[in-house]
Every structure is written in structure tokens, then in C-alpha cells.
N, C-alpha and C positions, 0 to 999 in steps of 0.2 A: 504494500500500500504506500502509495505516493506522502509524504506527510510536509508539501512543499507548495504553500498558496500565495496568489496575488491577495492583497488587499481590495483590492478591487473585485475581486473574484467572490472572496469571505463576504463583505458590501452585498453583492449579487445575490447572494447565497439567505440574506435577510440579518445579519449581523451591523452592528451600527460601526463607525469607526472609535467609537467610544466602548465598544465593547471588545474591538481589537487589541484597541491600546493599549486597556485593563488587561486581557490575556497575553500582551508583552511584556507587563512591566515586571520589575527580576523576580517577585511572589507570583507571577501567574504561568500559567502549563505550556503558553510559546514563548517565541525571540526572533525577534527581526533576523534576519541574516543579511539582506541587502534592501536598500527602501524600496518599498511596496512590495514587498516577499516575504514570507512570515515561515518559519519553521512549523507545523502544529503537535508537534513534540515534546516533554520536558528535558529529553535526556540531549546532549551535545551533537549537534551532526558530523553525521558520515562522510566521507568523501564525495558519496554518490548525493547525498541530501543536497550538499553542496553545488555539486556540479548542475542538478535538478532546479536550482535557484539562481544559480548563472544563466541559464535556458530562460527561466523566467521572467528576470533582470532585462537579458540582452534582446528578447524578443524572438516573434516567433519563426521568423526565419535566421535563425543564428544556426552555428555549426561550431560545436565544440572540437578543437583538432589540436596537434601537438601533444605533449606525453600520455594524458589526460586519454584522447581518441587512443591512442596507440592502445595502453593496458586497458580499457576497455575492450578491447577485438584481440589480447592474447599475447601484446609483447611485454615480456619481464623489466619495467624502464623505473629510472626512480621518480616521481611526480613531485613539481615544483610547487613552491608556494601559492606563484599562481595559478588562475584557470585560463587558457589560449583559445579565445570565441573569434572565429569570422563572424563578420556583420555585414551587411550590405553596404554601398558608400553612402548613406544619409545616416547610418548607425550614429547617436551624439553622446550614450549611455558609458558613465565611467564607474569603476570602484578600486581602490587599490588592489584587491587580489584578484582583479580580473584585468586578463591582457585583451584588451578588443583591437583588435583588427580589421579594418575595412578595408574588403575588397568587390569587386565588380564581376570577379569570378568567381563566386561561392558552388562547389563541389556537390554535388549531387549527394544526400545522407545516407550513412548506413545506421541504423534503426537497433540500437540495443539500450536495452533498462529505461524504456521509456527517455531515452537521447538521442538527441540529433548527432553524428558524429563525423567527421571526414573519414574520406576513404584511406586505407593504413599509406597512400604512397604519398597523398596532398600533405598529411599527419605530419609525415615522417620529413618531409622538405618544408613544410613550416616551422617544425622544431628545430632542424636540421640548418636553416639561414640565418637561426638567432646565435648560433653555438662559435664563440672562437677557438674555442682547443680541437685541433682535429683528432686527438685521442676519443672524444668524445664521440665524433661525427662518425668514425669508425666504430664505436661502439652501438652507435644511435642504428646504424645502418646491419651493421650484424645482427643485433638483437630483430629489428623486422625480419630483413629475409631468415633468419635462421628460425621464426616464430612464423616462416609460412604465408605472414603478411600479405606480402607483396614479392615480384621477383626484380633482379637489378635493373629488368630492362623496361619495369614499370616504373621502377626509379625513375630511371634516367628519360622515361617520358614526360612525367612529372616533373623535372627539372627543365625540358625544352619547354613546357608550356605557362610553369611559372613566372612572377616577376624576377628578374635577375638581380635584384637586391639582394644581399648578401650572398649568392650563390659561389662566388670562386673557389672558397675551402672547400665546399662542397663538393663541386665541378672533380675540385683536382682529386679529391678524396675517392668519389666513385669513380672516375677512370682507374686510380690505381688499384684498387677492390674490383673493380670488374670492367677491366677492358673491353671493348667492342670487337670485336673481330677484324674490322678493316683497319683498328691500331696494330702498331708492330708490340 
């Protein structure tokens, strides 16, 4: 069971805003998690509670992708403080633990736990453009293909069709992990 409401939703539902704000305050059985997003829980949220209130925050065409998408769909990665949301480009929605990203090319979702999520290759090259260490981007990149994800050459699709911002560590990293055939 979902336990992740708009305010606006709760309102809907026949709840006053006065009765919300009473059931947030730190005696009552929710807590805000992001404005107009209410936990209806007592106990601390989950990761997932979390990322369910990012979705709800960012709107409903967001697309949650970077580590977050990845271990969702099976790769072993460690997930950051923050949460990595494509937005569409009029997205104006901010909060500190959330990375919103506006793009014009938002990825068609793949649909687990009730999330919108990027596909594991879009995931893995938006996680993948923010990364300076390329120990990492090698790591980032094994743990997909080695998790089945995606194959190198979905990679490397993904990177021709991406923005080219931050891509060069990247670039050079998966030529050397997995050449093309017409390379020597």
C-alpha cells in the first residue's frame, strides 16, 4: 500500500487543510516529506516512500533515472543522497534532495513499485555524465551490463543520442571497456 499523498489529493478526499496540518504536526501519525506531499505513516520513510514523493513533488510526467532507476530494475549501485528526476523543460519544482533535470527528451518509463523509471541505459548515462572519477564510471558501467541491464552497444546508443555534456570520461571509458569492432 502506497502510504504517499498530495495535499491536495487528502483536500479531495474530504479532509480540510486544517486537518492535515494537525496530522503533521510532530504529535500527529504523518510528516510532510516535501510540500504538498504528506507521508501517511508514523514510522520514518523508506527509500521507496521517498522516491514515491519525489514522483509526486516532480509531477506526473517525471522519470526517476540514475542510481535510484538502476537498483530499482537489478543493479547492485550505492544510492546517493539525492533523488535524479527528469522533468520536462517547463519543470520549475526544486528541493534539496532532489536532482531535477530538465530535458526535452524524456525516455519512455519502465513501470516498477508503482515508479516511473528510465530505461537501465538512459539511467546509467545520466548517472554516468555527472561522475568525475573514471574508476567509478567503470564501475557504474560493469555493475549494468554485468546485472543484465542493458548490453554495451545499448550503451553506446545511448550515448550517441544523448546531450554531450559531460560525456568525454564516458566516451573514453566505454571505448576502452568495449570497443567497436571497426576500432583497432
Amino acid at each position: 500500500m502506497a502510504h504517499i499523498a498530495t495535499t491536495a489529493d487528502l483536500r479531495e478526499s474530504g479532509l480540510s487543510s486544517r486537518e492535515i496540518h494537525r496530522a503533521c504536526t510532530p504529535a500527529g501519525p504523518w510528516q510532510h516529506l516535501l510540500p504538498g506531499v504528506v507521508l501517511t505513516k508514523p514510522s520514518p520513510p523508506t527509500r521507496l516512500d521517498r522516491l514515491r514523493a519525489v514522483q509526486s513533488f516532480a509531477g506526473p510526467s517525471s522519470i526517476i533515472t540514475g542510481a535510484d532507476a538502476l537498483a530499482r530494475q537489478g543493479a547492485r549501485l550505492p544510492l546517493p543522497r539525492h533523488v535524479h528526476v527528469l522533468a520536462g523543460s517547463n519543470a520549475r519544482r526544486s528541493h534539496p534532495w532532489l536532482l531535477l533535470e530538465r530535458t526535452t527528451r524524456l525516455p519512455p518509463a519502465v513501470h516498477r513499485d508503482g515508479l516511473r523509471l528510465a530505461p537501465p541505459a538512459r539511467a546509467t548515462m545520466d548517472l554516468a555524465r555527472r561522475e568525475q572519477n573514471p574508476h567509478a564510471i567503470v564501475a557504474l558501467l560493469d555493475a549494468v551490463v554485468d546485472a543484465r541491464l542493458c548490453t554495451p552497444g545499448d550503451l553506446q546508443e545511448e550515448l550517441r543520442l544523448c546531450s554531450r555534456r559531460g560525456t568525454a570520461l564516458v566516451r573514453k571509458v566505454l571505448r576502452h571497456l568495449y570497443p567497436t569492432r571497426d576500432e583497432p
